[in-house]
C-alpha positions in Angstrom: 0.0 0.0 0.0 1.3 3.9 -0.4 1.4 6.3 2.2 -1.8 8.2 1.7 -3.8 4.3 2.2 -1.1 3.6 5.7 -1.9 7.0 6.6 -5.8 6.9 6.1 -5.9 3.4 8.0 -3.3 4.9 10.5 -6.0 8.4 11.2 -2.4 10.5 10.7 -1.5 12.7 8.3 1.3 11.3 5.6 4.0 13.7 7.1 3.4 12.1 10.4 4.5 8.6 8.6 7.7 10.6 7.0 8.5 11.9 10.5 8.1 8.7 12.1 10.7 6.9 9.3 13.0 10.2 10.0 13.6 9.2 14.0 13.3 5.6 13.0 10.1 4.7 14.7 9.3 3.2 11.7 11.3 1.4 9.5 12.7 2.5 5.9 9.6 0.9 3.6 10.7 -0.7 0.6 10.2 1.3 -2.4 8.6 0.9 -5.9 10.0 0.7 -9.1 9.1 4.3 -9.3 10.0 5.5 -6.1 6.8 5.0 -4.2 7.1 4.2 -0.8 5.1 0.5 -0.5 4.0 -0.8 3.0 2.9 -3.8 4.0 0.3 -4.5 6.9 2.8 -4.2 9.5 3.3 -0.8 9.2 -0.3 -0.6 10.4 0.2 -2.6 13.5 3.5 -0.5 14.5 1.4 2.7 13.3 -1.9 1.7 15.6 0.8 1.2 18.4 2.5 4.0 18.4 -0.5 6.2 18.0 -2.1 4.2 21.4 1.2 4.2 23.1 0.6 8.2 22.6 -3.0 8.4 23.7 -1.5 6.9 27.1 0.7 9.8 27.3 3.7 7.7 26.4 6.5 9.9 24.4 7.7 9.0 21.2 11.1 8.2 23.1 9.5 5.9 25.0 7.8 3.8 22.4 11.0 4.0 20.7 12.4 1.6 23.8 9.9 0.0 23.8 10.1 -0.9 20.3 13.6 -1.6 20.8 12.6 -4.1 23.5 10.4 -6.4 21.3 12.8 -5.8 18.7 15.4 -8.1 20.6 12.8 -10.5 21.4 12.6 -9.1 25.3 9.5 -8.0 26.8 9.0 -4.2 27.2 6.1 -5.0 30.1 8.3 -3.6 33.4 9.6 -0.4 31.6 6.2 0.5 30.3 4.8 -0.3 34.1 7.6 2.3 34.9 6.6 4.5 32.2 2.7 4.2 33.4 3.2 4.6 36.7 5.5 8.0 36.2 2.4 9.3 34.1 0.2 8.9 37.0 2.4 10.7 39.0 2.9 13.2 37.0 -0.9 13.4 36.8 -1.4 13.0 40.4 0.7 16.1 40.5 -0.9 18.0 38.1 -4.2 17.6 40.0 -2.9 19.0 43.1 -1.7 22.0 40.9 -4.8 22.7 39.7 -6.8 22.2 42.9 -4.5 24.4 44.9 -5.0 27.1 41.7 -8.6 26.7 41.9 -8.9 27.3 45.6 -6.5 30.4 45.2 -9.0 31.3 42.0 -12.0 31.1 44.5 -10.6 33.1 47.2 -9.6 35.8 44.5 -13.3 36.0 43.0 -14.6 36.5 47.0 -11.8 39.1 47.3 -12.9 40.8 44.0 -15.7 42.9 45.6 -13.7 44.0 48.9 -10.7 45.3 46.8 -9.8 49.2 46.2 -9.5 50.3 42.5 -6.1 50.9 41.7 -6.5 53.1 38.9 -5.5 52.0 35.7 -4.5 48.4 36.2 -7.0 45.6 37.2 -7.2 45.5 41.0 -7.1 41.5 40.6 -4.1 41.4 39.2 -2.4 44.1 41.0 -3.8 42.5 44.6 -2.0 39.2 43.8 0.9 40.9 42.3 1.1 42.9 46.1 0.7 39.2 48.0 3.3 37.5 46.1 5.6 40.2 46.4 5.1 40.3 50.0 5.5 36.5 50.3 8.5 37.0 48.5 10.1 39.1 51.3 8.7 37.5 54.2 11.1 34.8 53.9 14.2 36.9 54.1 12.7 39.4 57.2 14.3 38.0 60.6 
């Protein structure tokens, strides 16, 4: 098949496939008489992989090891564990981030109506500007 079919059956755009050759995700396809790039259905296993090892948040890195894992005949199954598991740190992470900005965000809006206009420059803004700049100093006060 051509790279317009592999990419249609793939859902990516044909410079995705070219990329993917480039950093050797995929393998060099062998070509036509004419030139033409010609895959065979393998592609569109390693292709379906790779674009579900991304869903998962994996980086292109990391199915690259893991590719080179099943490539000598090892199973990949503890590094992508490894892999999994930092995601869901990273995501636990990220949660806390956005709770703790969402409680700062709610005690902002409550603020809004108590705060002094400023003149000029939005009193939000210029409130958290004045507590972080505080903070800032606090540290170093004795």
């Amino acid at each position: 098949m051509r790279i317009g079919e592999l990419a249609r059956l793939g859902d990516v755009n044909p410079k995705t496939i070219r990329y993917y050759e480039s950093i050797g995700l995929l393998p060099e396809p062998v070509r036509t008489r004419s030139g033409y790039r010609d895959y065979d259905g393998s592609y569109v296993n390693r292709l379906t992989f790779i674009r579900t090892a991304q869903r998962l948040g994996i980086t292109l890195d990391e199915v690259r090891e893991i590719l080179a894992f099943r490539e000598r005949g090892e199973a990949p199954c503890s590094y992508v564990r490894g892999v999994l598991d930092a995601q869901l740190e990273s995501i636990d992470r990220r949660i806390r981030e956005l709770q703790d900005l969402r409680r700062q965000l709610t005690e902002l809006s409550v603020a809004a109506d108590r705060l002094p206009d400023v003149g000029g420059t939005c009193r939000l803004i210029e409130h958290v500007r004045q507590k972080t700049a505080v903070a800032a100093e606090a540290p170093g006060q004795s």
